[in-house]
Each structure stands twice: as structure tokens, then as C-alpha cells.
DRENDO-1510 file (C-alpha; in Angstrom, 1 decimal, always signed):
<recs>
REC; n; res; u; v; w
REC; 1; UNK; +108.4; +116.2; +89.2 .
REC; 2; UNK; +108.8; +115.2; +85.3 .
REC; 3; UNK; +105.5; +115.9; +83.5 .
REC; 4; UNK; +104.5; +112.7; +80.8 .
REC; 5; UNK; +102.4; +112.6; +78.2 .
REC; 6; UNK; +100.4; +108.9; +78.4 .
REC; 7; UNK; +97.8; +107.5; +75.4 .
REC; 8; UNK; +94.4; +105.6; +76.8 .
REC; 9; UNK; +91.4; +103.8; +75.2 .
REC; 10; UNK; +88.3; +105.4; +76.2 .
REC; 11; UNK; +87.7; +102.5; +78.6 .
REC; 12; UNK; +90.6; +102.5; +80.4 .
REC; 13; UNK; +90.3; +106.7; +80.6 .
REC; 14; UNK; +86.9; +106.4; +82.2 .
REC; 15; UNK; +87.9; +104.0; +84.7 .
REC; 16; UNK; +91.3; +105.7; +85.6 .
REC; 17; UNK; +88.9; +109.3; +86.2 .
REC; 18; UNK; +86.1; +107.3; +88.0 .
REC; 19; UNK; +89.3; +105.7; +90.8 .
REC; 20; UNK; +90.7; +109.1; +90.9 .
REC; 21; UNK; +87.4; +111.0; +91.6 .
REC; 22; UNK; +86.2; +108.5; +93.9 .
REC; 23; UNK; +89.8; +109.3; +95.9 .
REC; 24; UNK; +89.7; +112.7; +95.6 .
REC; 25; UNK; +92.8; +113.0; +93.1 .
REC; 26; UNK; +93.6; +113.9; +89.9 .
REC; 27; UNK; +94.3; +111.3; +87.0 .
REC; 28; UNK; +97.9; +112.3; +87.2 .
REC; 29; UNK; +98.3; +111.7; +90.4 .
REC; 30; UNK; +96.4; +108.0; +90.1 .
REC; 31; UNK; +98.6; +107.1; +88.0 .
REC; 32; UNK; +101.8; +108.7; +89.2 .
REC; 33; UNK; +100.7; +106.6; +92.8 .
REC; 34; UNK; +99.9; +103.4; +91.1 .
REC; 35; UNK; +103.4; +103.2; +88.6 .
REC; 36; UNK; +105.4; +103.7; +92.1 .
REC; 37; UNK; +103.3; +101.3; +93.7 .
REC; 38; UNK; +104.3; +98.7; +91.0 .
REC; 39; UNK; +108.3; +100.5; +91.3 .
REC; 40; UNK; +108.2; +99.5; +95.0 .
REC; 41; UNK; +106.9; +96.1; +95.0 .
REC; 42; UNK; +108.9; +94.9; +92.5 .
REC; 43; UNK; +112.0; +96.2; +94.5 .
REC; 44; UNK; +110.6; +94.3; +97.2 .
REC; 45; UNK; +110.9; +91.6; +95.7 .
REC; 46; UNK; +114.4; +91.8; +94.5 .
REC; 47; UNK; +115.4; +92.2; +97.6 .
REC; 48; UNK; +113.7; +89.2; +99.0 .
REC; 49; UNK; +115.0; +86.8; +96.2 .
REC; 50; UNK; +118.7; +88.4; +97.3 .
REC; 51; UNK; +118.1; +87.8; +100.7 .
REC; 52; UNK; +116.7; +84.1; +99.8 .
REC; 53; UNK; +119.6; +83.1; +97.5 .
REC; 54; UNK; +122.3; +84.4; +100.1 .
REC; 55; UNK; +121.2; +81.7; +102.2 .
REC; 56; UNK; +123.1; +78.4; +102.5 .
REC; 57; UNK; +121.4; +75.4; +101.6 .
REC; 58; UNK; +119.7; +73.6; +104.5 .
REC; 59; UNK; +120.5; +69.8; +104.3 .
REC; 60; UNK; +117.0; +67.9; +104.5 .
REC; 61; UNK; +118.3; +64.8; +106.1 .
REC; 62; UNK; +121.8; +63.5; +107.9 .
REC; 63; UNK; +121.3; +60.0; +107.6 .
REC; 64; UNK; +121.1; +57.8; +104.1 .
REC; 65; UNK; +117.5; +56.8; +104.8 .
REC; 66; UNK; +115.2; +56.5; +102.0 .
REC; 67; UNK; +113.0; +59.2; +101.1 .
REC; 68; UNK; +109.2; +57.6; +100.7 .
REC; 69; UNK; +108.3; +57.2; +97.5 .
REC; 70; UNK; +105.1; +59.1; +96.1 .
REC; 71; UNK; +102.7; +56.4; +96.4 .
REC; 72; UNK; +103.5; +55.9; +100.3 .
REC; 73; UNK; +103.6; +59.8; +101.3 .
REC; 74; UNK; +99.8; +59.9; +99.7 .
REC; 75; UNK; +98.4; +56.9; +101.3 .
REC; 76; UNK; +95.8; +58.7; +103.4 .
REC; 77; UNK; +94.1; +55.0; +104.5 .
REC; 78; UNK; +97.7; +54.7; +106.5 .
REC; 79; UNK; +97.4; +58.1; +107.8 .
REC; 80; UNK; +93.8; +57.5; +109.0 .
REC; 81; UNK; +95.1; +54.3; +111.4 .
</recs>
């Protein structure tokens, strides 16, 4: 383990020693859990967008039909019939 020094406003310092009281932890360790919390999910989703953008493009329609236009996917009157 590596040993940082951080700088906090009051505010901030109060709150970060209130959510590590009310868990039973030291400030250290609040914060230690919450900057790999943020490390972890932004890994996950890196690996997500890979997995995403390996993917080969799915082709929305064979035929050369007309998509509808705006005004005719939002009639809801139509739908209602």
C-alpha cells in the first residue's frame, strides 16, 4: 500500500469522516474504497464499449421499403384504431 497525502475543504472533510464513522472505517480507507470503486467501473465500461464496437453491424431491413417518416411513426390516433 502507497501512503498519499490528499487536501479537503472543511465540508467535504466532515462529510468524508461522518461516511467513514457511520461504516466503521477510517477516512483512508473511505477513500482508498471509493477511488477503486470509480478505477473499476470505469474499466467496466471500457470493456463493454470493446465488446460493443467488436460487433458487426446488424442490418435493420433486407428489403428497399421505406422507412416511415417522423410524422407517421408518432401518429398515436392510428395507433389507437
Amino acid at each position: 500500500m502507497r501512503n498519499i497525502t490528499i487536501s479537503l475543504d472543511e465540508v467535504t472533510a466532515s462529510w468524508a469522516r461522518l461516511q467513514a464513522a457511520s461504516r466503521g472505517m477510517s477516512v483512508s480507507r473511505l477513500v482508498g474504497e471509493l477511488l477503486q470503486s470509480q478505477m473499476h467501473a470505469g474499466s467496466d465500461y471500457d470493456e463493454a464499449m470493446r465488446r460493443y464496437l467488436a460487433k458487426q453491424p446488424v442490418t435493420l431491413r433486407a428489403t428497399r421499403q421505406r422507412y416511415p417518416t417522423r410524422d407517421e411513426t408518432h401518429d398515436r390516433a392510428r395507433l389507437r384504431r
